[in-house]
KOLDO-821162 format. One record per residue (C-alpha): x, y, z; residue in one letter. Coordinates in pm, whole numbers. Layout:
KOLDO-821162
<site><X>X</X><Y>Y</Y><Z>Z</Z><resn>A</resn></site>
...
//
This chain:
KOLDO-821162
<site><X>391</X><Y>1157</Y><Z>732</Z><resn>X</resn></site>
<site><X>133</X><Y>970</Y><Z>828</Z><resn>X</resn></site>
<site><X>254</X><Y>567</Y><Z>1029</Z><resn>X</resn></site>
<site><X>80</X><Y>348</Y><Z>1149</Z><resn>X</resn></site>
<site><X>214</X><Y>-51</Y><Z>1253</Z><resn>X</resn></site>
<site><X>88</X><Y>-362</Y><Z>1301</Z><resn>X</resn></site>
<site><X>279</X><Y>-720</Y><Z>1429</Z><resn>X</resn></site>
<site><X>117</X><Y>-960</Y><Z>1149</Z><resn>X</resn></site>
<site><X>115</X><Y>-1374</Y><Z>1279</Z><resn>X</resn></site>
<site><X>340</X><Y>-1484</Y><Z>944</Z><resn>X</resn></site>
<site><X>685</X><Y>-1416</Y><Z>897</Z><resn>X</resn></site>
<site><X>810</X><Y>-1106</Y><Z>661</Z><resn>X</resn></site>
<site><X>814</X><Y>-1388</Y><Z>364</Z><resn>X</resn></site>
<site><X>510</X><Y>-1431</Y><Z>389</Z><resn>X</resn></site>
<site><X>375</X><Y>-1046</Y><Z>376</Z><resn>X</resn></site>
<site><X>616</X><Y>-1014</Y><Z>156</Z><resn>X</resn></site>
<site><X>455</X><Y>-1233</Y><Z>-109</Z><resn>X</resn></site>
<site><X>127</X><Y>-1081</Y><Z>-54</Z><resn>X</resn></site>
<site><X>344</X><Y>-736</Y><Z>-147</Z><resn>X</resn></site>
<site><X>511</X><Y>-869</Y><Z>-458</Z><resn>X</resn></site>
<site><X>180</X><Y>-1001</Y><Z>-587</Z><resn>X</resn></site>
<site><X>94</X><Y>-680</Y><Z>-760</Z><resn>X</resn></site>
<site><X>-279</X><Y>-875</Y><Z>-828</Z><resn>X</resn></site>
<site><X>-338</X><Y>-835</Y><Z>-496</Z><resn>X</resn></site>
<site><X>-287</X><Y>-481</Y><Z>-440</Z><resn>X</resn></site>
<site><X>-715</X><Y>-428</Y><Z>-422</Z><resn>X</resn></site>
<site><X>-717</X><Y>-707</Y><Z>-186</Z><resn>X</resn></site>
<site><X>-546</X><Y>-495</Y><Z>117</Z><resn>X</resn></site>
<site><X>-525</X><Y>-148</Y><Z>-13</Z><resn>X</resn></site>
<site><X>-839</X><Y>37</Y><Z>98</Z><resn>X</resn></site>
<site><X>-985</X><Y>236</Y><Z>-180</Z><resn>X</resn></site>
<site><X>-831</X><Y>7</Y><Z>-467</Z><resn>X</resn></site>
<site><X>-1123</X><Y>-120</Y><Z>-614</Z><resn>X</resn></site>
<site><X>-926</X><Y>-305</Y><Z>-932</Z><resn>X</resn></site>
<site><X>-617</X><Y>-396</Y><Z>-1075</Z><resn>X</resn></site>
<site><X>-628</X><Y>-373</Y><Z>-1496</Z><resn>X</resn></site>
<site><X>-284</X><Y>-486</Y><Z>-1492</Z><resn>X</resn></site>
<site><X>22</X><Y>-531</Y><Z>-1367</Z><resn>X</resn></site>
<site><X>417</X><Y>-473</Y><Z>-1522</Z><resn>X</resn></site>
<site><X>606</X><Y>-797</Y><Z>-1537</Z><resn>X</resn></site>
<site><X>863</X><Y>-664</Y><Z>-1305</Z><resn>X</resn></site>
<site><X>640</X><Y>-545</Y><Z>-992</Z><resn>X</resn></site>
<site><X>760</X><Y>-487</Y><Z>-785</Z><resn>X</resn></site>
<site><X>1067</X><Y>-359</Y><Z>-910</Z><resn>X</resn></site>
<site><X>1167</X><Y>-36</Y><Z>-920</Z><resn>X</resn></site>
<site><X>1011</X><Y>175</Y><Z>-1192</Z><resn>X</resn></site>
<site><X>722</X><Y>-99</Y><Z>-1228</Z><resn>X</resn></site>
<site><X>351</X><Y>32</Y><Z>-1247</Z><resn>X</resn></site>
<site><X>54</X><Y>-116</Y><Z>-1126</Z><resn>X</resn></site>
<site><X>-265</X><Y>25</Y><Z>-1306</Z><resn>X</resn></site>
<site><X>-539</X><Y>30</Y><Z>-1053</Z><resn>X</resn></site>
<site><X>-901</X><Y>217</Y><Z>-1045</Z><resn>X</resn></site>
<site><X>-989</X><Y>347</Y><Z>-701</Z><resn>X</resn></site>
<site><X>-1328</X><Y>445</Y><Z>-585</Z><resn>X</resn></site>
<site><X>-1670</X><Y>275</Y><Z>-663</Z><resn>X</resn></site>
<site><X>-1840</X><Y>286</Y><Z>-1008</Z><resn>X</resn></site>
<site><X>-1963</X><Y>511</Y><Z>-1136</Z><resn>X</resn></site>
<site><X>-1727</X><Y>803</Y><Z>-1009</Z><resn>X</resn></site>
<site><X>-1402</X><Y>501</Y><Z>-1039</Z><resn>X</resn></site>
<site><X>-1057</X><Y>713</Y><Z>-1113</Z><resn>X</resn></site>
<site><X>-784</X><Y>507</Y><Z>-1293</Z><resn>X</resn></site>
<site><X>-456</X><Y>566</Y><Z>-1217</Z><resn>X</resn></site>
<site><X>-121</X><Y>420</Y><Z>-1134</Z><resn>X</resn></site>
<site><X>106</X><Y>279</Y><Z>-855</Z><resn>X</resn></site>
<site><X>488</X><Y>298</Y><Z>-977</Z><resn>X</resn></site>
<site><X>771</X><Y>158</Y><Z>-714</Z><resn>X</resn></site>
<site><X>1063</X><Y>437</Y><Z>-627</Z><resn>X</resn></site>
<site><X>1239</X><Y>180</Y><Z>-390</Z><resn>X</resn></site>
<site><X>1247</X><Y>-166</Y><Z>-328</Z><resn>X</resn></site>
<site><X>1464</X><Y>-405</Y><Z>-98</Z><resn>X</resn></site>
<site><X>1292</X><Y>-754</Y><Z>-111</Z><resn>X</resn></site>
<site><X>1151</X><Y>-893</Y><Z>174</Z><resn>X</resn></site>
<site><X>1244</X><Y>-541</Y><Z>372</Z><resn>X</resn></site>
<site><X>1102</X><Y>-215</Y><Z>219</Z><resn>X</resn></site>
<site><X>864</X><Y>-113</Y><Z>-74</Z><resn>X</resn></site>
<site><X>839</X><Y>234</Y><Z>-138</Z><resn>X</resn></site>
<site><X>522</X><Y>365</Y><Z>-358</Z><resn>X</resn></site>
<site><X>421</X><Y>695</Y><Z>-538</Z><resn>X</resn></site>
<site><X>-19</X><Y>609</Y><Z>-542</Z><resn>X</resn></site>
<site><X>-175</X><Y>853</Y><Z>-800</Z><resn>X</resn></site>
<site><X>-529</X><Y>911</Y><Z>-783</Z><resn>X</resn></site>
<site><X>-598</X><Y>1201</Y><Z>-1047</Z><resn>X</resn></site>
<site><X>-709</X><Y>1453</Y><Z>-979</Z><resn>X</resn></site>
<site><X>-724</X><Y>1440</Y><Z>-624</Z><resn>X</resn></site>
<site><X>-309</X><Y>1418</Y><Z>-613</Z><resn>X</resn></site>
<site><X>-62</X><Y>1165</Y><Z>-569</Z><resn>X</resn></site>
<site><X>93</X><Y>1006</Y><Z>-173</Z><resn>X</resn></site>
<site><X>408</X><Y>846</Y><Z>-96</Z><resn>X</resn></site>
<site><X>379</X><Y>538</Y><Z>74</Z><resn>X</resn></site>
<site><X>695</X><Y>330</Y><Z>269</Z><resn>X</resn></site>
<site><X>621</X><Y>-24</Y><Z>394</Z><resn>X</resn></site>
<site><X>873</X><Y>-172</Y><Z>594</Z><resn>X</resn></site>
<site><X>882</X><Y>-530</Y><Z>706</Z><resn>X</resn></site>
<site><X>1086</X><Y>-639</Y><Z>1005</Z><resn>X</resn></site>
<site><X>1103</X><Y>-1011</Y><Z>1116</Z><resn>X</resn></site>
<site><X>1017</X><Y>-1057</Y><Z>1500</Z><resn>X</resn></site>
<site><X>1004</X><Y>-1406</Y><Z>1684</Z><resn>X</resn></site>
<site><X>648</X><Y>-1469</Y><Z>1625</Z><resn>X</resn></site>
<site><X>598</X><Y>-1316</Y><Z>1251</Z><resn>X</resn></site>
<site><X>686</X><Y>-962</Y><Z>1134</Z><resn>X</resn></site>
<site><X>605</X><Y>-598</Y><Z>1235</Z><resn>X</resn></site>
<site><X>498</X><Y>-399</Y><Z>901</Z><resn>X</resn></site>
<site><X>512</X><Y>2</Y><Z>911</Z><resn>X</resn></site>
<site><X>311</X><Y>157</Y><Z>667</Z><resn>X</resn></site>
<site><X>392</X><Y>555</Y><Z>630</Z><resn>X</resn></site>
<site><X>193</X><Y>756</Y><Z>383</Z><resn>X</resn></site>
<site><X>185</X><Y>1136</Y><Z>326</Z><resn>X</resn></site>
<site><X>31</X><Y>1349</Y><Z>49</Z><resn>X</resn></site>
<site><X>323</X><Y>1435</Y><Z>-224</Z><resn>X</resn></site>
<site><X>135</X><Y>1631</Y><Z>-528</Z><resn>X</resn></site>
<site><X>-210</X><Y>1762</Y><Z>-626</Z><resn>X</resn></site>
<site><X>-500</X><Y>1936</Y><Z>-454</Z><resn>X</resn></site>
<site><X>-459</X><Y>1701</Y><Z>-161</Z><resn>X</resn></site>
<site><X>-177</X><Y>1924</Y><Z>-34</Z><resn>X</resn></site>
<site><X>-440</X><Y>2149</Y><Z>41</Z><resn>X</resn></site>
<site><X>-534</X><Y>1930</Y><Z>301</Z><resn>X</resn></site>
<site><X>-433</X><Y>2054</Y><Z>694</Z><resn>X</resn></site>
<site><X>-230</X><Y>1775</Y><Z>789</Z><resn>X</resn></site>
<site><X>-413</X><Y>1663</Y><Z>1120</Z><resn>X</resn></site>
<site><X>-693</X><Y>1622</Y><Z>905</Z><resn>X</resn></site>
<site><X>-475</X><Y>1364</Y><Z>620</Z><resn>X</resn></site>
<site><X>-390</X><Y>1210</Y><Z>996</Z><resn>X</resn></site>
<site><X>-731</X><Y>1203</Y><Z>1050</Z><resn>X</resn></site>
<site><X>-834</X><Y>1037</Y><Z>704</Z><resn>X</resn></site>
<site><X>-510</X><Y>833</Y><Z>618</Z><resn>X</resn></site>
<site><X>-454</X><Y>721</Y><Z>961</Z><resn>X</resn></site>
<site><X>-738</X><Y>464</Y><Z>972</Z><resn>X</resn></site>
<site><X>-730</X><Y>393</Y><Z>667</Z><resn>X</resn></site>
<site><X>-374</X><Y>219</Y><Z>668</Z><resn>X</resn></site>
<site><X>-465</X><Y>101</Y><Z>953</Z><resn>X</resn></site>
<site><X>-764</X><Y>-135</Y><Z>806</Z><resn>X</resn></site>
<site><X>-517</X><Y>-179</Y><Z>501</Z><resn>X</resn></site>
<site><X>-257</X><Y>-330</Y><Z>725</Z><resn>X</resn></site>
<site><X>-538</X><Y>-556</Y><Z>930</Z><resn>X</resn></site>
<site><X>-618</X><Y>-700</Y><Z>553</Z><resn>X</resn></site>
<site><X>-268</X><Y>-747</Y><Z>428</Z><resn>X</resn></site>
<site><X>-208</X><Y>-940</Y><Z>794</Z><resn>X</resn></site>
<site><X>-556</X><Y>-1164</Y><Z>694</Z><resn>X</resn></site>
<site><X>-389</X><Y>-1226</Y><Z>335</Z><resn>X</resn></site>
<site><X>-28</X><Y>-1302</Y><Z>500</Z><resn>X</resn></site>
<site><X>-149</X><Y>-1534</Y><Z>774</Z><resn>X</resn></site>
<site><X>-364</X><Y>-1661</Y><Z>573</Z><resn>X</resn></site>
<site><X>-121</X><Y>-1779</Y><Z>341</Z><resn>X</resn></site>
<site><X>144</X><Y>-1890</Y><Z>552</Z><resn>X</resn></site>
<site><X>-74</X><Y>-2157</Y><Z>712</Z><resn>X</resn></site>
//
């Protein structure tokens, strides 16, 4: 598993909102490039986002369903990206005096991508999330203001 964590300026509402707005997924998640559309109940569990990932022309569309969900706490993903394979992802939210520390763990689950040492999915994920977590805190801020 793959963490990284960031301490985001707005409180866990706040990036929570950014979370729930299944819309907004391509706005933080690096790699999304769209969102076609969205269930009615994201994010509850067992809702699907349908997202593409990757730039046209070699765009892959796929889905995001939730597997766990505690408002305002804990969203837990399975990302598909056929055919390169499918990652769990776990963001927790925790409330601190001066906004909210997010942890955002992501590993591999299914698919080729398994093939895949893990120091290098460190190597590639890592940053990644990391950049995904500095948009999500631009978002959340953002819209706390």
């Amino acid at each position: 598993m793959v963490t990284v964590r960031r301490e985001i300026g707005a409180a866990a509402d706040a990036v929570w909102a950014v979370l729930a707005d299944g819309w907004r997924y391509a706005s933080w998640v690096v790699g999304a490039s769209r969102i076609r559309a969205v269930d009615p109940a994201w994010p509850g569990v067992g809702a699907q986002l349908h997202h593409s990932v990757g730039m046209w022309p070699l765009e892959l569309d796929d889905t995001t369903t939730v597997l766990a969900c505690v408002p305002k706490r804990e969203l837990v993903l399975r990302a598909r990206a056929w055919p390169l394979g499918a990652a769990e992802v776990r963001l927790t939210l925790e409330d601190r005096a001066d906004g909210c520390e997010v942890v955002f763990e992501e590993d591999v689950c299914a698919g080729p991508g398994l093939l895949v040492l893990p120091p290098v999915r460190s190597a590639l994920i890592g940053p990644r999330n990391a950049e995904s977590l500095n948009r999500l805190a631009y978002l959340a801020e953002g819209g706390s203001r």
